[in-house]
ZADO-1210 file (C-alpha; in nm, 4 decimals, padded with zeros to 6 digits):
<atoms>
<atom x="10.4234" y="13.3881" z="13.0790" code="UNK" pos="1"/>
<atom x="10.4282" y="13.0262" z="13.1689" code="UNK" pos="2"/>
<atom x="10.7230" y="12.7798" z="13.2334" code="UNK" pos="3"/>
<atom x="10.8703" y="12.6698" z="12.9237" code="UNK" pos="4"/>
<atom x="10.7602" y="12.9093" z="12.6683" code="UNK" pos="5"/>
<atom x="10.9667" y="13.2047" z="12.5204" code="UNK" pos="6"/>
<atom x="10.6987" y="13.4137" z="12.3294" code="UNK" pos="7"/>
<atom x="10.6218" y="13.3511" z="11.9685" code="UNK" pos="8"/>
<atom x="10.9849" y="13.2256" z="11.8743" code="UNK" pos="9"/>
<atom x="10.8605" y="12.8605" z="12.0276" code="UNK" pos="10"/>
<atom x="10.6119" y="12.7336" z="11.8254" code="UNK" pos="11"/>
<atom x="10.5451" y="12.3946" z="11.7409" code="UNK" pos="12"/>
<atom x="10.6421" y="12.2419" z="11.4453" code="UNK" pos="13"/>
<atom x="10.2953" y="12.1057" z="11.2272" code="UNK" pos="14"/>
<atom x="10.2892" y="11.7735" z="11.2155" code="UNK" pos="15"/>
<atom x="10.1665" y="11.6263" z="10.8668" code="UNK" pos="16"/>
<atom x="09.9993" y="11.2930" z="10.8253" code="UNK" pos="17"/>
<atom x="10.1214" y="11.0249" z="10.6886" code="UNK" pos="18"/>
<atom x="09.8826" y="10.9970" z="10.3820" code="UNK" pos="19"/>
<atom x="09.9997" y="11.3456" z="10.2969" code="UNK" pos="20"/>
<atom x="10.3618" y="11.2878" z="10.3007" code="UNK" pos="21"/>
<atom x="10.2969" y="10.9554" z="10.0906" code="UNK" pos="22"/>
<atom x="10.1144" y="11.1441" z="09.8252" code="UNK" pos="23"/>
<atom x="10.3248" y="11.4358" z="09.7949" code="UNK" pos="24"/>
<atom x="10.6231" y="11.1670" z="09.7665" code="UNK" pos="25"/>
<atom x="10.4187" y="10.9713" z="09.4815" code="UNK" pos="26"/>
<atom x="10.3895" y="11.3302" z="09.3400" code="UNK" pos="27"/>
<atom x="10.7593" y="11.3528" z="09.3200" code="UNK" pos="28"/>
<atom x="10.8252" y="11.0610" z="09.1875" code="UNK" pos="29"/>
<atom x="10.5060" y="11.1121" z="08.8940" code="UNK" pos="30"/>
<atom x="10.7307" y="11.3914" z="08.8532" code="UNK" pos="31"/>
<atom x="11.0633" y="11.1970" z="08.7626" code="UNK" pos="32"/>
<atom x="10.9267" y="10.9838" z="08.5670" code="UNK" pos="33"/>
<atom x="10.7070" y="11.1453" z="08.3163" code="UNK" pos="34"/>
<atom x="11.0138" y="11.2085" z="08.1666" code="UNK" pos="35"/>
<atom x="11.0888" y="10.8596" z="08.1178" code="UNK" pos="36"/>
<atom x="10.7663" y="10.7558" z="08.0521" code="UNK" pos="37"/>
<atom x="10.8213" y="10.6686" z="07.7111" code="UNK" pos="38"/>
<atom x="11.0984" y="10.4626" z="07.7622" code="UNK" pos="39"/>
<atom x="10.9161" y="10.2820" z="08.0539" code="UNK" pos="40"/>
<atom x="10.5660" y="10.2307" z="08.0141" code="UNK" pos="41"/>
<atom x="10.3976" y="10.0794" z="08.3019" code="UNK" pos="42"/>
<atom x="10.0549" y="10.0968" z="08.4520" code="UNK" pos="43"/>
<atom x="10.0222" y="10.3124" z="08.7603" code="UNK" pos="44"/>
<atom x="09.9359" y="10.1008" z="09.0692" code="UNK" pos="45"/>
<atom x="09.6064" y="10.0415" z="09.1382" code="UNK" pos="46"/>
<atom x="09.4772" y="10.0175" z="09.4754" code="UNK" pos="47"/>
<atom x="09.1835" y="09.7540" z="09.6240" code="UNK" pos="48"/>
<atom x="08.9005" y="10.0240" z="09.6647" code="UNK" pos="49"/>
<atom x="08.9450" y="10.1620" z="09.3261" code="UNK" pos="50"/>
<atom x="08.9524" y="09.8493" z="09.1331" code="UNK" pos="51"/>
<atom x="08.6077" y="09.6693" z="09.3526" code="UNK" pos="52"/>
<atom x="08.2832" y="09.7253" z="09.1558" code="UNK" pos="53"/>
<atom x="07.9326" y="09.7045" z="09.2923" code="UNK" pos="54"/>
<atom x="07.8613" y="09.4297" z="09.1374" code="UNK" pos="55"/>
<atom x="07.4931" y="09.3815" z="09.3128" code="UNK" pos="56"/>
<atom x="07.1924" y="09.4940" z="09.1190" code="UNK" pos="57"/>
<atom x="06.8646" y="09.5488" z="09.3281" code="UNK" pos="58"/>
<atom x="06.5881" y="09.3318" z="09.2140" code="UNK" pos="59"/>
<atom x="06.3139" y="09.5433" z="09.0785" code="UNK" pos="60"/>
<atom x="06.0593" y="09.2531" z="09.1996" code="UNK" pos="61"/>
<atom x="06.2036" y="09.2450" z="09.5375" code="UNK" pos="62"/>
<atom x="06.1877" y="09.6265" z="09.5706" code="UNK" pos="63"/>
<atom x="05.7929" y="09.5763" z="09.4632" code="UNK" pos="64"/>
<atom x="05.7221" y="09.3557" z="09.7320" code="UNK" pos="65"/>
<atom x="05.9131" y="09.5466" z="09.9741" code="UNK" pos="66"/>
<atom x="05.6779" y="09.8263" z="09.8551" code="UNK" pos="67"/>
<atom x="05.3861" y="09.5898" z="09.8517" code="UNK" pos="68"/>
<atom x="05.4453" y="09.4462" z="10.2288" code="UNK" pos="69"/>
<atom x="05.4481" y="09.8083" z="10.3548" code="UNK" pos="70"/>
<atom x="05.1156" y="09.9079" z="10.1761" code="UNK" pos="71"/>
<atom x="04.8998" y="09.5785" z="10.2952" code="UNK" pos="72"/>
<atom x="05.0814" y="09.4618" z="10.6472" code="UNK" pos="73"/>
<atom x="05.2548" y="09.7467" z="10.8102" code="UNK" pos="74"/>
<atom x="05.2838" y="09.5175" z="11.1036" code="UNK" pos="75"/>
<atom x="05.5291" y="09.2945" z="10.9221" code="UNK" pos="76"/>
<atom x="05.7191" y="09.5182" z="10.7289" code="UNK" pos="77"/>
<atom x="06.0768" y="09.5894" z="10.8198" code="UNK" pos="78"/>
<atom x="06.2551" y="09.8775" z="10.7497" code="UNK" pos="79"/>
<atom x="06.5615" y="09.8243" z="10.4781" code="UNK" pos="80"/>
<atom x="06.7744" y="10.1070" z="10.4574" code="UNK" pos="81"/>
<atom x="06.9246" y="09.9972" z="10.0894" code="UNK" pos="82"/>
<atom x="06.6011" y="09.8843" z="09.9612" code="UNK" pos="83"/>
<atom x="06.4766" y="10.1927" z="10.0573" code="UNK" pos="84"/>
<atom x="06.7850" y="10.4331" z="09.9256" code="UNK" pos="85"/>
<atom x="06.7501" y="10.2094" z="09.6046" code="UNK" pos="86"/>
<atom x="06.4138" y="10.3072" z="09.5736" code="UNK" pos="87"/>
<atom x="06.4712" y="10.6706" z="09.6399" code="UNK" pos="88"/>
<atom x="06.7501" y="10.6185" z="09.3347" code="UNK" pos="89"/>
<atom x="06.5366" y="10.4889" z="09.1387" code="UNK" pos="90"/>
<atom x="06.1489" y="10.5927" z="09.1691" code="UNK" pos="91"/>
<atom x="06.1775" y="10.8583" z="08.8892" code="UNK" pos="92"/>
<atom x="06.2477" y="10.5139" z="08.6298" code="UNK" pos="93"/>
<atom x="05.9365" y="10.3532" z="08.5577" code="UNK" pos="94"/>
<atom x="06.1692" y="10.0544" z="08.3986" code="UNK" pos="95"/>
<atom x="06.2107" y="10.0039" z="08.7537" code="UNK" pos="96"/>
<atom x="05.9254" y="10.1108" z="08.9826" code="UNK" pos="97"/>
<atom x="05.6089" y="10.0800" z="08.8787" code="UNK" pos="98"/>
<atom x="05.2837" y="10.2632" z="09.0278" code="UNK" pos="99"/>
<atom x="05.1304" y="09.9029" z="09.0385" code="UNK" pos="100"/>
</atoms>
């Protein structure tokens, strides 16, 4: 055996992450408080990510052209990876792309 260890009686303690510990603490306190809920009715906090909406819509005309570029002048076109994935969203909504 090596220096320093004494069999399986010496293992590590697991470490847990931070995030984990904060949630399970939130979870405790959820806990307390459902009980007074009633009394004390206030809005659970909200965090940044959850409360930001997309609030871009893709142009259908500019996804047209982007389509039309790459059919007449290959040599110009660029590549847009969210033009593209918008297109990919949407190519089944003829609202949106047309076969024109």
């Amino acid at each position: 055996m090596g220096a320093g260890k004494k069999g399986k009686a010496a293992r590590r303690k697991k470490r847990i992450s931070k995030h984990i510990l904060q949630s399970k603490e939130t979870v405790a306190v959820d806990m307390n408080t459902t009980a007074d809920a009633n009394e004390t009715a206030s809005p659970p906090p909200t965090t940044t990510s959850a409360t930001k909406t997309n609030n871009k819509v893709k142009d259908p005309i500019e996804a047209k052209s982007y389509l039309s570029l790459w059919k007449a002048d290959k040599d110009t076109w660029k590549f847009n990876k969210n033009t593209q994935s918008w297109l990919i969203r949407h190519m089944y909504l003829v609202d949106y792309v047309d076969k024109g």
